[in-house]
C-alpha positions as CSV (number, residue, x, y, z in Angstrom):
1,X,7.9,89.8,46.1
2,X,8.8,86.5,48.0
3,X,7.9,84.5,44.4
4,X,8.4,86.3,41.5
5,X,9.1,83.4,39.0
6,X,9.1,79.3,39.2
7,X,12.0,77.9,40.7
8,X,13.3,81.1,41.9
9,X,14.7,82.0,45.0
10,X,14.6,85.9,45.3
11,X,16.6,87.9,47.3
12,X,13.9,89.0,49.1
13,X,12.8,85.7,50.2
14,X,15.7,85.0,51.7
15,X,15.9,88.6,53.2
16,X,12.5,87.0,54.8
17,X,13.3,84.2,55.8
18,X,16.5,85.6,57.6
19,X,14.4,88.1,59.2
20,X,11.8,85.2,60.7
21,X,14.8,83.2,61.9
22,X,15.7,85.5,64.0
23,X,12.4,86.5,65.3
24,X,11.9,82.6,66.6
25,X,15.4,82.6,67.5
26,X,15.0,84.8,69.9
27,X,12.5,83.1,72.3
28,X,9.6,85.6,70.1
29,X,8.4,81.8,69.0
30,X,4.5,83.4,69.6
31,X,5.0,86.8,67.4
32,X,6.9,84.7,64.1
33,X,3.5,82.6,63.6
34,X,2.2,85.4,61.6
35,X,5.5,85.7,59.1
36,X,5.5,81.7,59.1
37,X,2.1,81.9,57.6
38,X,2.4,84.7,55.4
39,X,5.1,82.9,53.7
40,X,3.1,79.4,53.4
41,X,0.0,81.6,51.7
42,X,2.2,83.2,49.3
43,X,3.0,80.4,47.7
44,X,-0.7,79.6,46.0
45,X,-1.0,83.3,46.0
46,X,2.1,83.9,43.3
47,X,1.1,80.6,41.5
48,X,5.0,79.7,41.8
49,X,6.1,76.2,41.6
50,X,8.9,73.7,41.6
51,X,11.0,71.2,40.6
52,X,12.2,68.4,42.7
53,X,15.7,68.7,44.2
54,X,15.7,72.6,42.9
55,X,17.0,75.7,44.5
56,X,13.5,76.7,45.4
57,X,13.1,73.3,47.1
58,X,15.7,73.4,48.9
59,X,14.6,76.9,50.6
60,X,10.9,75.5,50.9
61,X,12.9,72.7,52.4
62,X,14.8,75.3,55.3
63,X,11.4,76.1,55.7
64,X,10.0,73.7,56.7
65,X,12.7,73.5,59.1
66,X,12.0,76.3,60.4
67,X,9.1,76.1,61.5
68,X,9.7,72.7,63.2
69,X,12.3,75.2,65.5
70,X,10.2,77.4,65.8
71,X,6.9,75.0,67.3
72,X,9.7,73.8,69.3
73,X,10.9,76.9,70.9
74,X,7.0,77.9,71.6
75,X,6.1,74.5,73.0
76,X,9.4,74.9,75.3
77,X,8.2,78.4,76.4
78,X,5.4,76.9,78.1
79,X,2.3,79.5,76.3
80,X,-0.8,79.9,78.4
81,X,-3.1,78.1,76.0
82,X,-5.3,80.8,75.5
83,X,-7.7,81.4,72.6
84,X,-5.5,83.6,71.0
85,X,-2.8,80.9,70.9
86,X,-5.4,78.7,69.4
87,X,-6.2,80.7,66.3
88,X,-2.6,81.5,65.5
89,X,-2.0,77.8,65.6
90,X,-5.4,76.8,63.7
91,X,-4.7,79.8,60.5
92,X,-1.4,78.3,60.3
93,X,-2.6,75.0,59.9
94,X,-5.3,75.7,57.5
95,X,-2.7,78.1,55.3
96,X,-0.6,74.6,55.2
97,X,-3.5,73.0,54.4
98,X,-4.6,75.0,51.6
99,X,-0.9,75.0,50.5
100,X,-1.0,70.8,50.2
101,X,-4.1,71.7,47.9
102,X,-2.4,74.4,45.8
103,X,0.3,71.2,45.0
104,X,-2.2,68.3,44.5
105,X,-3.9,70.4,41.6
106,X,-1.3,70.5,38.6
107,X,-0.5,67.0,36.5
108,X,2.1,65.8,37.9
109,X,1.4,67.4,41.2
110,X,3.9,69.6,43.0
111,X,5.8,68.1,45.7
112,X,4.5,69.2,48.9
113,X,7.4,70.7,50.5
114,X,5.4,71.0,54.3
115,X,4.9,67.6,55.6
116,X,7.5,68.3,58.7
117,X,5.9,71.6,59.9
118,X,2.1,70.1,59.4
119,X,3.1,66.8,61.6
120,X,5.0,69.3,64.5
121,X,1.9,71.6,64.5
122,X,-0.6,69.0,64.6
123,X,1.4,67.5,67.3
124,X,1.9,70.9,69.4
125,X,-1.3,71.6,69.0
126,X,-3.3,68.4,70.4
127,X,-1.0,68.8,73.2
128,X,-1.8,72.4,74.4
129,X,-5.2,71.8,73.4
130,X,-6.6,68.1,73.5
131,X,-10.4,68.8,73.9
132,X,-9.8,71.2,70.5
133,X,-7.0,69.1,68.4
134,X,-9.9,66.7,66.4
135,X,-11.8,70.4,65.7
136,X,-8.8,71.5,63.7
137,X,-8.5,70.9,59.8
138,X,-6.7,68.5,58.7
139,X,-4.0,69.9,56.8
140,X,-4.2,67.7,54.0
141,X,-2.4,64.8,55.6
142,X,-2.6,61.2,53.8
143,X,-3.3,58.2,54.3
144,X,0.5,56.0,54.8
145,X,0.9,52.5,54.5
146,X,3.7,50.5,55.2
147,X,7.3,51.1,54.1
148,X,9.2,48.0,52.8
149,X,13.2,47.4,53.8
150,X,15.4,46.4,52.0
151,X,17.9,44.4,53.7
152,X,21.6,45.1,52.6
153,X,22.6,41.4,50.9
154,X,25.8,40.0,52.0
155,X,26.8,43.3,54.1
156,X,29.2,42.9,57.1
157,X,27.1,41.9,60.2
158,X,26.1,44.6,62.6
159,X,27.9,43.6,65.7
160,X,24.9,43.4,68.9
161,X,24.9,43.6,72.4
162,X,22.5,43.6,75.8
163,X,21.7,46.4,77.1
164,X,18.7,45.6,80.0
165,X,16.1,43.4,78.4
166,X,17.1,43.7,74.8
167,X,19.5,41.0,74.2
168,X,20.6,42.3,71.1
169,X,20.8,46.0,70.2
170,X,23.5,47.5,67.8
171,X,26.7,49.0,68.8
172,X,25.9,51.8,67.0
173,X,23.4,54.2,67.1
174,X,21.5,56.4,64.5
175,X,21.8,59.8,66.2
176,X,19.4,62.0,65.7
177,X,20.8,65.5,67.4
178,X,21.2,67.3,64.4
179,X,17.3,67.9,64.1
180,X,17.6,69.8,67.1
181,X,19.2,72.8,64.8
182,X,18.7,73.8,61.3
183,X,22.3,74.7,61.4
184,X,23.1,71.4,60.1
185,X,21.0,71.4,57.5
186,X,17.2,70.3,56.4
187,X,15.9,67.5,55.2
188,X,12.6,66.9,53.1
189,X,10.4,64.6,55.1
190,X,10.3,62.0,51.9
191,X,14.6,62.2,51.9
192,X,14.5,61.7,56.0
193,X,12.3,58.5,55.4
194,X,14.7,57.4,52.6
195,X,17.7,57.3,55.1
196,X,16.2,55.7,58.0
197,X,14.9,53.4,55.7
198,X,18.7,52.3,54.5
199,X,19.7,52.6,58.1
200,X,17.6,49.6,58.9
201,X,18.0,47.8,55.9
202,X,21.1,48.4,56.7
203,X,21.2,46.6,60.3
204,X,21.2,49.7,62.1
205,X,18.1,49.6,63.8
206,X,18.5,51.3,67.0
207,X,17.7,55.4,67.1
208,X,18.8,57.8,69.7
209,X,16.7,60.8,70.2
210,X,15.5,63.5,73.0
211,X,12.7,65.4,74.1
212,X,14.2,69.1,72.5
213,X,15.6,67.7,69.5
214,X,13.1,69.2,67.0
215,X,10.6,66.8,65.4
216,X,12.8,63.8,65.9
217,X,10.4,61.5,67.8
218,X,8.1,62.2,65.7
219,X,9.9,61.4,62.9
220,X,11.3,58.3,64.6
221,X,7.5,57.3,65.8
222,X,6.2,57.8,62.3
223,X,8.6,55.9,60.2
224,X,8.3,53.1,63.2
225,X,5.1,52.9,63.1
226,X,4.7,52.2,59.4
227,X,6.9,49.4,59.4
228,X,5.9,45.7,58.6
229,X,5.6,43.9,62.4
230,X,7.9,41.6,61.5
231,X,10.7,45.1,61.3
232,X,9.2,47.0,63.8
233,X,9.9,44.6,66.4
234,X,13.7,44.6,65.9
235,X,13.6,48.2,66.0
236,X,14.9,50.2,69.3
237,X,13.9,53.6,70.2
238,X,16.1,55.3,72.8
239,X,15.2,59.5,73.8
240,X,15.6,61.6,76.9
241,X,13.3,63.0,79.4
242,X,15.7,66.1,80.0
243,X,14.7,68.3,82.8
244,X,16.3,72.0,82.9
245,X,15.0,73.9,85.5
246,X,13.1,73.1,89.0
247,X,10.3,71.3,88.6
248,X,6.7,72.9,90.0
249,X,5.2,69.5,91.3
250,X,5.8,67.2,93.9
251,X,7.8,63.8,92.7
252,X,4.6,62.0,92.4
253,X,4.5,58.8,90.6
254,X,1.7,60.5,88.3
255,X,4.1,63.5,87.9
256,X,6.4,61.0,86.3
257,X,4.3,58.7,84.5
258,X,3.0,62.0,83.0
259,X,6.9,62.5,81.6
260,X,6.7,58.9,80.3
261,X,3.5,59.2,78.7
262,X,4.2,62.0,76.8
263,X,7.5,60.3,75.6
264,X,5.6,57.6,74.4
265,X,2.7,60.1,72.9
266,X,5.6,61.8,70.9
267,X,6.7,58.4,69.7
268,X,3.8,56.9,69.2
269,X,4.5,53.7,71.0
270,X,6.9,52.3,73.5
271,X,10.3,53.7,74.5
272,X,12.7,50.9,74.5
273,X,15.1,52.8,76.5
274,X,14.5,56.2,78.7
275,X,17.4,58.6,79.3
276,X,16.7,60.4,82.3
277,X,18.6,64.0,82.6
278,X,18.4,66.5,85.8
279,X,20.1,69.7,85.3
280,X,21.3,70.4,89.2
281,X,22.5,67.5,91.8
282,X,21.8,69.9,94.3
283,X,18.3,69.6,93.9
284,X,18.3,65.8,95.0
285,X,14.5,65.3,93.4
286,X,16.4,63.3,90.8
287,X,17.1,60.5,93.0
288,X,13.4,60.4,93.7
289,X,12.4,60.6,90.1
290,X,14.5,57.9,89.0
291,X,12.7,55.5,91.9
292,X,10.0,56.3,89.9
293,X,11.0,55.5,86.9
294,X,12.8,51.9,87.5
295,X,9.3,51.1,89.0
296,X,7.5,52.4,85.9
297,X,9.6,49.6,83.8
298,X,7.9,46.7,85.9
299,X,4.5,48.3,86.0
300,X,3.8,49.9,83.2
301,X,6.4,47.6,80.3
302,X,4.0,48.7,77.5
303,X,5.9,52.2,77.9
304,X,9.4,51.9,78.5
305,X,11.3,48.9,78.7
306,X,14.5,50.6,80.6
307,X,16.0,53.3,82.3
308,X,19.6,54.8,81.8
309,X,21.0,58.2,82.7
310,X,22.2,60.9,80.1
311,X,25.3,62.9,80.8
312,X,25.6,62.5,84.8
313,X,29.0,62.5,86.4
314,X,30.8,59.5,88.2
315,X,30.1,60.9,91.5
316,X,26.0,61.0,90.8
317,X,25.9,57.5,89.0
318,X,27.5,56.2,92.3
319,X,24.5,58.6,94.4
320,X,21.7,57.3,92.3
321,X,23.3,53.8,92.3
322,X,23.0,53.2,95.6
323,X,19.7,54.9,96.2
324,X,18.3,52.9,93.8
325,X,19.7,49.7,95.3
326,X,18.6,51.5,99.3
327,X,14.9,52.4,97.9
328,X,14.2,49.2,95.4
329,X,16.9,46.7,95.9
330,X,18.9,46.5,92.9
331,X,20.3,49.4,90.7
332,X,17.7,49.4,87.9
333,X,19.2,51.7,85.2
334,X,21.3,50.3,82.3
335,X,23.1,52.8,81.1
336,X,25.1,56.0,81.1
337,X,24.9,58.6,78.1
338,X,28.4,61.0,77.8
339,X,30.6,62.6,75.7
340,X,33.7,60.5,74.7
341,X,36.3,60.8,72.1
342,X,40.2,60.8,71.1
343,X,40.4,64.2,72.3
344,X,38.0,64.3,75.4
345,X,38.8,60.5,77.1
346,X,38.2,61.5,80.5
347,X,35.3,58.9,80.7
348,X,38.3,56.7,80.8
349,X,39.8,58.0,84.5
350,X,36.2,57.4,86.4
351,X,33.2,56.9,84.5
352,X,33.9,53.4,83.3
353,X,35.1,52.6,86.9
354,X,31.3,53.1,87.9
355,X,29.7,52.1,85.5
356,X,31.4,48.5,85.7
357,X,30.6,48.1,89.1
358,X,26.8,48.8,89.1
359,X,26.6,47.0,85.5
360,X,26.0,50.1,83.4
361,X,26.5,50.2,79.8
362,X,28.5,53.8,78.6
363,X,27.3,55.4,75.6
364,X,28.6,57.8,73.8
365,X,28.1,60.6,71.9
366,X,30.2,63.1,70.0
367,X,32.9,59.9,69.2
368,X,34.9,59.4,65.7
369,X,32.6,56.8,65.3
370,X,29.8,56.6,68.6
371,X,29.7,53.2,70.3
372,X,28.4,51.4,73.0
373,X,30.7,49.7,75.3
């Protein structure tokens, strides 16, 4: 059995888990709903419980993480929103639900070891079906106030600079690619909270996300959200609208607005800055799209305060430089997202070439230490 004692992690359970991993994994995100929630109702089933921080934690923690990936890889296959898809969804949700029951009941009550798949199903869920979303049990979600800082006392000063309207974001950002695998690990929701929490006590109060990185906007959005004002405002929210394959739809500026809006959805607020990726320069749509966007940031400023590019070459800054400047009279984006490190520099023959003469800020990923210049 998948439980057979309290705080014990059974060979069999992790034969099970294995086994749905790799069902999810590859692109069968549909057919693992029905192991995901088999596994969720065995736990009030068996009666088992847990003890904070032990090895059957930790496993209901992969879990969790698991099915995060997996909601992701079945939002990314684009389902037809049938009624089938539906019920999966909804019997998942309630077995969640009835799990966060199962560990209110005892004295002191179990922690619930869920809250990351129950926020990534609600949220996949009101997206492929709005008018049905508010018909769906809530899976036991509380009410969540505001989380206090506490600001690191006489710490070294994070060093700021511009980057478009924000005059002063941190050099360096919290990334947050690591949630797009549970390779590198997975956290509780309460321990994720914890370290964005000391992050920004911390000064660092700038977060850099994407569209396909797991829960991480939502995560992000959350934990923004329940911040005093007074925090919230210093915080800066930075994620990608990455595009893989051609797109189906005219460049309309409803088509993108539609991308930004569901940026913002995810986040649950405004994007401070909006990393736009295309997957093939041949397909010259891009230039069009960015148009759209720069002109988004002046007419629509309650959603994204900027635009910058994520992983483009020298040539294509240069293109979309000076179509932007041809179509709207000035280059618009701020920014440049690449690789850069002691062992891959080649940002240094071009990039920063380009990016200093259309006034581009290069950030960088996959550095020592990842900074913005």
């Amino acid at each position: 059995m998948l439980f057979p004692g309290d705080d014990v992690v059974s060979r069999e359970c992790l034969d099970y888990l294995a086994q749905t991993r790799c069902i999810f994994s590859c692109k069968l995100a549909r057919e693992a709903l029905p192991y995901l929630e088999h596994f969720v109702k065995a736990i009030p089933s068996s009666n088992v419980e847990w003890t904070a921080d032990g090895k059957l934690e930790r496993q209901l923690a992969r879990f969790d993480g698991d099915v995060v990936q997996a909601v992701q890889a079945l939002k990314e296959s684009r389902p037809e929103p049938g009624s089938e898809l539906l019920g999966a969804l909804s019997s998942l949700l309630d077995s969640v639900a009835d799990c966060a029951a199962y560990c209110a009941e005892p004295v002191p009550p179990l922690p619930f070891p869920f809250a990351r798949a129950r926020r990534q199903l609600r949220d996949v869920t009101s997206l492929l079906f709005p008018s049905s979303a508010a018909l769906i049990r809530d899976a036991g979600a509380p009410e969540r106030g505001t989380v206090a800082v506490a600001t690191t006392a006489g710490g070294p000063a994070v060093e700021t600079f511009r980057l478009g309207p924000c005059p002063a974001v941190p050099r360096l950002f919290n990334g947050l690619w690591q949630l797009s695998s549970p390779s590198w690990g997975s956290g509780t929701a309460a321990g994720q909270e914890s370290a964005l929490l000391r992050a920004v006590g911390s000064g660092l109060t700038a977060a850099d996300m994407a569209d396909h990185y797991g829960d991480a906007e939502l995560i992000y959005g959350e934990f923004r959200n329940r911040l005093a004002p007074e925090v919230r405002s210093t915080v800066y929210a930075a994620t990608k609208w990455c595009i893989f394959s051609p797109i189906s739809a005219p460049v309309t500026t409803e088509f993108v607005l539609s991308g930004v809006r569901e940026r913002c959805r995810r986040l649950g607020g405004r994007v401070e800055l909006l990393q736009f990726h295309w997957y093939d320069y041949e397909a010259k749509e891009y230039l069009d799209i960015l148009v759209e966007l720069v002109r988004i940031t002046a007419s629509h400023p309650e959603l994204v305060a900027s635009i910058g590019l994520c992983n483009f070459d020298s040539e294509h800054v240069a293109e979309a430089s000076e179509y932007l400047i041809a179509k709207t009279g000035s280059v618009g984006i701020v920014s440049n997202q690449v690789q850069f490190s002691l062992v891959d520099a080649r940002p240094l023959q071009k990039m920063v070439h380009s990016c200093e003469k259309y006034g581009l800020k290069l950030l960088t990923y996959g550095s020592f230490v990842s900074l913005a210049s």
